[in-house]
C-alpha positions in Angstrom: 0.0 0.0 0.0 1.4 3.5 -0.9 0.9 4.7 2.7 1.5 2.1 4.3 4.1 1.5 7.0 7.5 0.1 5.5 8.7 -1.8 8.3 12.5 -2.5 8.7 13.2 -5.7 11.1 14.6 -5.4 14.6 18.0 -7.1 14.1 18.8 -4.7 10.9 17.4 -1.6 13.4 20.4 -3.2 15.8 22.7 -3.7 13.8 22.2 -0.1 11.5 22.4 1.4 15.3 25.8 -0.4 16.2 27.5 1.1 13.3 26.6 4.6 14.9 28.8 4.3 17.6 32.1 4.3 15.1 30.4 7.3 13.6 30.0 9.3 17.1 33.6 8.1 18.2 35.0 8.9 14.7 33.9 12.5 14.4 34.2 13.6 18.2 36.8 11.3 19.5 39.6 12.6 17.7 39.8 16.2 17.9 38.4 15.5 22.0 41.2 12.9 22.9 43.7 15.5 21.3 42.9 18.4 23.2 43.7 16.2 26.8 46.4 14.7 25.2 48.6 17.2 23.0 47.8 20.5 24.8 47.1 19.5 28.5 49.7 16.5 28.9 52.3 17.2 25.9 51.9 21.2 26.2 51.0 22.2 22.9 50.4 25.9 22.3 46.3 27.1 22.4 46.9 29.1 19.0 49.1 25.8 17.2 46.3 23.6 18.9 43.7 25.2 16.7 45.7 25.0 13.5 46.2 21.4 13.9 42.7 20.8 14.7 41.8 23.1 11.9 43.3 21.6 8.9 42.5 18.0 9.1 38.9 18.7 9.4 38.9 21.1 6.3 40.5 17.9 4.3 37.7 15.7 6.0 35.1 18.2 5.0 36.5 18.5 1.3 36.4 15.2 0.7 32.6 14.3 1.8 31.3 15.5 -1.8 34.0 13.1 -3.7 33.0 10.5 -1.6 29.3 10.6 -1.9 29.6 10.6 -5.4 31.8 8.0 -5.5 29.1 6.2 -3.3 26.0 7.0 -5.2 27.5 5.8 -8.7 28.9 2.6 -6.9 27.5 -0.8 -9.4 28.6 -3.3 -7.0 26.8 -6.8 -6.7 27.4 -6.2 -3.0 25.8 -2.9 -3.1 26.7 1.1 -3.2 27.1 1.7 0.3 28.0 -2.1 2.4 31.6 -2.2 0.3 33.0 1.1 1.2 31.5 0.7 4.5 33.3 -2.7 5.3 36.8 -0.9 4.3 35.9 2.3 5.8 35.5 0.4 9.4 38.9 -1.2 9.1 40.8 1.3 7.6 39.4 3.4 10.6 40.1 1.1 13.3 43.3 1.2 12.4 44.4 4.4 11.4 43.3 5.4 14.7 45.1 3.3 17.0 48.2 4.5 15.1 47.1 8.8 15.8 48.2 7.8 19.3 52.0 6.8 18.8 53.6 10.2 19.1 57.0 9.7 20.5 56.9 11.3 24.2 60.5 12.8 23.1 58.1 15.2 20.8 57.2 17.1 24.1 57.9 20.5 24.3 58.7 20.2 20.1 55.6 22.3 19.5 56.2 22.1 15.3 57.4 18.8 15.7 53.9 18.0 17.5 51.7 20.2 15.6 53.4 18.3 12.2 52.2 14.5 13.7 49.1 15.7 14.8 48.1 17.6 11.5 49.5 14.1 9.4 48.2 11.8 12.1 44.6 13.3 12.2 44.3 14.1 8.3 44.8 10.4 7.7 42.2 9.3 10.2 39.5 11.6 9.0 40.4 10.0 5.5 39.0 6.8 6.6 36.2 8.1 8.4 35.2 9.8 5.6 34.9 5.8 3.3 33.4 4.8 6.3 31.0 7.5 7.3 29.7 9.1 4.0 27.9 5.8 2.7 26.8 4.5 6.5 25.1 7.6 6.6 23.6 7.3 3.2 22.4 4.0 4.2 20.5 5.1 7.2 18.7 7.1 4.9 16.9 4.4 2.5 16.2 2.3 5.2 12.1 2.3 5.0 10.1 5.0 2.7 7.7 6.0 5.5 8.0 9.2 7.8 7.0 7.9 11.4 8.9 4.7 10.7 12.4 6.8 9.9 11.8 8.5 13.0 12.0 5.2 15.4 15.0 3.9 13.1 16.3 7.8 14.3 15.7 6.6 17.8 18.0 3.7 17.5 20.2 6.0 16.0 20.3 8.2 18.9 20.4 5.5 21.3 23.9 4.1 20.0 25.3 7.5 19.5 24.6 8.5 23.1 26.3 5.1 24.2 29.6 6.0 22.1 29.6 9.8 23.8 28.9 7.9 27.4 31.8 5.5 26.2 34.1 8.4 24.8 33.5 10.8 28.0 35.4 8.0 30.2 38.6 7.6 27.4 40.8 10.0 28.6 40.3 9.3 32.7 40.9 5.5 31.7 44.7 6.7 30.5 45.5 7.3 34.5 45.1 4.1 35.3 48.4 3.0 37.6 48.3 -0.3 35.4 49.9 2.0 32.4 52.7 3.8 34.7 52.1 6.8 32.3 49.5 8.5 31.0 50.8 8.8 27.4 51.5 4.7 27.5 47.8 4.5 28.5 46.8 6.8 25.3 48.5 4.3 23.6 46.7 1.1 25.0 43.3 3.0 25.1 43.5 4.5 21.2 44.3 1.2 20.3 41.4 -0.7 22.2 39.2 2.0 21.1 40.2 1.5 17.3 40.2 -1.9 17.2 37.3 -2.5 19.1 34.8 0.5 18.8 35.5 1.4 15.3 36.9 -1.4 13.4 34.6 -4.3 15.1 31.3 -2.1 15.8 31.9 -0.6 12.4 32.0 -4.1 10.6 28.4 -5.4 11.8 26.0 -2.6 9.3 28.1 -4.0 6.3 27.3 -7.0 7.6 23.9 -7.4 8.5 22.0 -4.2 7.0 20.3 -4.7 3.9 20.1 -1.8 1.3 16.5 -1.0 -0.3 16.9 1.2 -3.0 20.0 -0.4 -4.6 17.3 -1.7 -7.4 16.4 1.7 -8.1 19.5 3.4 -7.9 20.9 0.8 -10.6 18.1 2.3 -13.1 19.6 5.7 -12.9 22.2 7.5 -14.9 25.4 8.1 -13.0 25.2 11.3 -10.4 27.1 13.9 -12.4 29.1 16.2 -8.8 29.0 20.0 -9.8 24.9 19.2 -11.6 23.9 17.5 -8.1 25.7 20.0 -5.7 23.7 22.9 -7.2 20.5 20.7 -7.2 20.8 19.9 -3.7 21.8 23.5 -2.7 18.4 24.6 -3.8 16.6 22.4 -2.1 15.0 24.7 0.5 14.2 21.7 3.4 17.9 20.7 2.6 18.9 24.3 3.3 17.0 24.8 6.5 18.8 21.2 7.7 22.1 22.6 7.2 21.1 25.4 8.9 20.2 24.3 12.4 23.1 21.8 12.4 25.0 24.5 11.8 24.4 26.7 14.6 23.9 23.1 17.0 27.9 22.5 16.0 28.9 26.0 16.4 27.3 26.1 19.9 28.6 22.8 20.9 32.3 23.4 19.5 32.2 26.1 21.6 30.8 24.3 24.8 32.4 21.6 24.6 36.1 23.3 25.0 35.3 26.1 27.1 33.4 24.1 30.3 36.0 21.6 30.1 38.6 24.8 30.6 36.6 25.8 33.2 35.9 22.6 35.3 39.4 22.1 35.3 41.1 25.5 35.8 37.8 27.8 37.5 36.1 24.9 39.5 39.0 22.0 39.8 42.1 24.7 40.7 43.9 23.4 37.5 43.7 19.5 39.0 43.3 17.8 35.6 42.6 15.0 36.9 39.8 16.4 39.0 38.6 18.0 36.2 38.5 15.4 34.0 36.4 13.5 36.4 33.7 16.2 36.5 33.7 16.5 32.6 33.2 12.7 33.0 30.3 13.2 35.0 28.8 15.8 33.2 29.0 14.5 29.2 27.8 11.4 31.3 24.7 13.4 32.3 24.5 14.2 28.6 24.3 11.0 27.7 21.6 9.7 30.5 19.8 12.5 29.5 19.9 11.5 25.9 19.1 8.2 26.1 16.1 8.6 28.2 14.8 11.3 26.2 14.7 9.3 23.0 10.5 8.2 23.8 10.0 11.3 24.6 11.6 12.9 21.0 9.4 9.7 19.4 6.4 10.5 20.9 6.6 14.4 20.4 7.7 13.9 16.7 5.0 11.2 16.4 2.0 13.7 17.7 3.3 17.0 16.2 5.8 16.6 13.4 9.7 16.7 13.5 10.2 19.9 13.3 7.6 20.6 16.1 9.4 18.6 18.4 12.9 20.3 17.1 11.7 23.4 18.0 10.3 22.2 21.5 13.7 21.2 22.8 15.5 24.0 21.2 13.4 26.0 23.4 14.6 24.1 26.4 18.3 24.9 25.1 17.8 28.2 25.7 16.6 28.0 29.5 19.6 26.0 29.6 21.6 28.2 28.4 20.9 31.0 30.6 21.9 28.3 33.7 25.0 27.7 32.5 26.0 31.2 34.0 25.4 29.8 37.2 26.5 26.4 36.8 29.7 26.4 36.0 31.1 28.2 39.3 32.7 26.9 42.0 30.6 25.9 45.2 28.3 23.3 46.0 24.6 24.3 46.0 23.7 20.3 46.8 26.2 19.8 49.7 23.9 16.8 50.5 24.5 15.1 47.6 27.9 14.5 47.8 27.3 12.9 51.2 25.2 10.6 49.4 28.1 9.7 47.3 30.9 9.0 49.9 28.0 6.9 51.7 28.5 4.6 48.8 31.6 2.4 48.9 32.5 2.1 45.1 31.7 5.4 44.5 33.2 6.9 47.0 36.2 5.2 46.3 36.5 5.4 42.4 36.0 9.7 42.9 39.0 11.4 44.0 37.9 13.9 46.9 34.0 13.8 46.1 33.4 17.3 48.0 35.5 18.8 45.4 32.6 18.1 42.8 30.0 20.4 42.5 27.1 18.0 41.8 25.2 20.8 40.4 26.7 20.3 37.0 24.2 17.7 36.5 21.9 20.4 36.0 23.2 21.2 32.7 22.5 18.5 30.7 19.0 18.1 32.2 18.0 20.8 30.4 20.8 21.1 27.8 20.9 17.3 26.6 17.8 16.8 24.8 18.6 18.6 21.9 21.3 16.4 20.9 19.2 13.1 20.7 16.8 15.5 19.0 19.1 16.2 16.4 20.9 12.6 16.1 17.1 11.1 15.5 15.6 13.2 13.3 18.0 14.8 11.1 18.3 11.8 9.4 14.9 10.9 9.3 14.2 14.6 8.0 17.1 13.9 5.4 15.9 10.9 4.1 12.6 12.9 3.5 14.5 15.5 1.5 16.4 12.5 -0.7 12.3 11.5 -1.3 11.6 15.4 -2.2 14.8 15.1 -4.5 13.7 11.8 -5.9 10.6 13.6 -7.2 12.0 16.5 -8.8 14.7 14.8 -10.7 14.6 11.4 -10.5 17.7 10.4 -9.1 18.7 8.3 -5.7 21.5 10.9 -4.3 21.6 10.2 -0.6 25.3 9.7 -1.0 25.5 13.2 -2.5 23.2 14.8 0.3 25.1 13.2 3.4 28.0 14.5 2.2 27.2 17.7 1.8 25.3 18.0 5.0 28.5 16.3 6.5 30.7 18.3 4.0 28.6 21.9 6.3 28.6 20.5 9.2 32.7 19.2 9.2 33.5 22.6 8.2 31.3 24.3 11.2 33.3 22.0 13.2 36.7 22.7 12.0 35.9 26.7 12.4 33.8 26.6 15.8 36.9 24.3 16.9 39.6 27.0 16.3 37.7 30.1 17.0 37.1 28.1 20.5 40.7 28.1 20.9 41.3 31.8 19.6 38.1 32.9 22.0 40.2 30.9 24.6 43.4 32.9 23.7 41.7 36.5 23.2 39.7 35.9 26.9 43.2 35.7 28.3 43.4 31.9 28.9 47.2 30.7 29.4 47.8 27.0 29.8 50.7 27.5 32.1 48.9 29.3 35.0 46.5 26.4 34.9 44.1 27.3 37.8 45.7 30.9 38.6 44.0 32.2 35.6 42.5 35.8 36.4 38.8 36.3 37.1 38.2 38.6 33.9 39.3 35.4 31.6 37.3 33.5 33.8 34.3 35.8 33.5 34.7 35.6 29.5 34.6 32.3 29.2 31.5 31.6 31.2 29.9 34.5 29.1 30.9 32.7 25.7 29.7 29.1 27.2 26.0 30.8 28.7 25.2 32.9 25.3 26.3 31.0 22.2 23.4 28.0 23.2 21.0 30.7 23.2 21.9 32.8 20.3 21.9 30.0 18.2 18.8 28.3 19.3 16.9 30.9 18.9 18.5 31.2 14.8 17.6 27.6 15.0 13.8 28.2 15.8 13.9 30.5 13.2 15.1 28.6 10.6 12.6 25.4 11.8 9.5 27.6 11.2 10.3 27.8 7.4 10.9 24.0 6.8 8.6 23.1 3.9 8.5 19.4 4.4 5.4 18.7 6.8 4.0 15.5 7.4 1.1 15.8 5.3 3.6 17.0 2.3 5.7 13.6 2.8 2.8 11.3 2.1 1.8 13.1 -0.9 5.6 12.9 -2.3 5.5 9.1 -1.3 2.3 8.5 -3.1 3.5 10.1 -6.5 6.9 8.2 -6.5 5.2 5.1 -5.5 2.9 5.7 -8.9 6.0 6.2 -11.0 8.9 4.0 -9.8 6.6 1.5 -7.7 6.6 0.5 -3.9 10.1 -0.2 -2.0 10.2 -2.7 1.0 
């Protein structure tokens, strides 16, 4: 039936969800690990930092477009998107474990460090980017109906917020007295975490996921690049999709960076260690958050539309914004609470000093985490809507070309909120070497940067949701006019 409910089996949800941990890991990971590693522990300069962070994620972003093309016009028996998948994950795996092997003599050799970690990290993203470009195309043609893309979005969500939980925890695990050092342990932990997160995890979509519209795409002439990049540009709903995960990267570059600069130096004294623990905590929160959310997002998206429920918790963003002012300070607001913690053996023990964490940082994610299980579930369920609206108008699969592009946007935002964090860090005064004698005017700028980018680009966000053309009712009608031309896909 043209409007009925295409539904994709259980095991393929799992095992299309899996594959999203490599994809979280992969694109956050990285650049995260880095900053703990080359700046804090091996000393690299703020203003080198962002350079080195910068450039590999301009090649990433560069090479989304050739790779979705590549993708799309992929004849394979085995498929266009399972091969490159399948060599992406290894290639990954691997690449990473090696980013870690920077000789400890490097320390202090801040072009000799800034060289391996440019080289290092522009190889990675390299394989990320066969990996990730036709995984994400794939989660895109798994079922033609709109409610049913948003549940495969939930499983989405759920394994992403499982590989930030896992991530959140890397760095701390480097400690451990079984290493003797912390850069041996970033050498045992990047390899486990290659190996196992992104090579084996990564492995299982190629595996098990079965692609739908391979039949169709095989009817099609070949996706011509510069034709389909200017077709996909002026795709409004496209547009507006860029757009708000735009302004979500931009404000969670900049986040992400500063409050872990400020739990360590403002609320931690400069104890990295401390710190670290409390960032732990808090992405932690992020993640809980997340992951219960995810009926929630479901049900809203279910009784309003997707971009209803978007701009719901975009809503909530900004309340949580404004709390971030008074969040991130030191002091305890819940003294109790960390009484409750030292009453429990194994957590009393595994926290160093639990009255030196302010428990109230728990408060951010509450109101802060839902919009990034929002935006994990339905942008690609609103995606693979717009590949549907694209199908229409000129009769072409190109969900290799739109994932690129979208990642091709949304890599780039990365790369620039990532190095303007670091120059905003540098201009508010930040220096490294003082660690937690910083003075209260840098202090002060950073928690006025981390409080009002979530709400200025929320509300931009908002904006931008209440000119997306793609409503529910529109998707059905699109579905029932491909349907009649091209017949049904299950």
């Amino acid at each position: 039936m043209a409007n009925g409910c295409a539904k994709t089996p259980f095991w393929e949800k799992l095992a299309l969800g899996v594959g999203q941990v490599p994809i979280f890991l992969g694109n956050t990971c990285a650049q995260s690990f880095a900053v703990p590693v080359f700046q804090m522990t091996l000393g690299l300069n703020l203003n080198i930092m962002a350079i080195a962070m910068f450039i590999p994620r301009l090649w990433d972003a560069f090479s989304d477009p050739v790779m979705g093309r590549i993708s799309d016009n992929c004849r394979s028996r085995f498929g266009r998107r399972k091969p490159f998948i399948f060599v992406g994950a290894i290639l990954m795996g691997l690449s990473f474990g090696a980013m870690w092997m920077v000789p400890e003599e490097l320390k202090g050799n801040e072009m000799g460090l800034m060289a391996y970690m440019i080289g290092g990290m522009s190889l990675f993203y390299i394989c990320y980017t066969i990996y990730s470009v036709p995984f994400n195309s794939l989660t895109y043609e798994m079922t033609p109906d709109y409610d049913e893309r948003t549940k495969i979005g939930a499983y989405l969500g759920f394994f992403g917020k499982a590989g930030e939980f896992l991530y959140n925890w890397i760095f701390p695990l480097t400690g451990l007295a079984i290493f003797g050092s912390v850069m041996v342990g970033v050498r045992w932990v990047g390899w486990g975490v290659g190996l196992f997160l992104l090579l084996g995890l990564g492995l299982i979509p190629a595996i098990f996921v079965k692609e739908r519209y391979q039949k169709v795409a095989s009817r099609q002439n070949k996706v011509a690049i510069i034709s389909s990049l200017k077709e996909s540009l002026a795709n409004r709903a496209f547009l507006v999709l860029l757009g708000i995960s735009l302004c979500q990267v931009l404000a969670g570059m900049f986040t992400s960076q500063i409050d872990y600069y400020l739990l360590v130096y403002y609320m931690s004294d400069g104890d990295v260690a401390l710190g670290s623990v409390k960032k732990g905590l808090l992405s932690s929160g992020f993640s809980i958050v997340g992951i219960v959310g995810i009926p929630f997002v479901v049900w809203l998206a279910g009784k309003y539309s997707k971009e209803g429920a978007m701009i719901f918790v975009y809503v909530l963003a900004i309340v949580g914004g404004v709390l971030k002012w008074w969040i991130f300070t030191p002091g305890q607001w819940f003294p109790f609470v960390n009484d409750w913690v030292n009453a429990i053996p194994i957590l009393g023990n595994w926290i160093p000093d639990t009255k030196g964490v302010e428990f109230k940082i728990l408060l951010d994610p509450l109101f802060s985490g839902i919009i990034w299980i929002a935006l994990a579930m339905l942008t690609p369920a609103m995606l693979a809507d717009v590949c549907d609206d694209d199908e229409l108008r000129h009769g072409s699969r190109r969900e290799g070309m739109f994932g690129a592009i979208y990642s091709f946007v949304t890599n780039l935002g990365f790369s620039i909120a990532l190095s303007l964090s670091f120059v905003a860090l540098s201009l508010s005064g930040l220096d490294g070497k003082l660690a937690g004698a910083q003075s209260l005017e840098t202090f002060q700028t950073m928690r006025i940067i981390l409080s009002a980018a979530p709400v200025v680009f929320a509300v931009i966000g908002i904006w931008l949701l209440c000119r997306y053309p793609l409503t529910k009712k529109r998707n059905a009608e699109i579905r029932r006019e491909l349907e009649k031309r091209r017949g049904e896909v299950t």
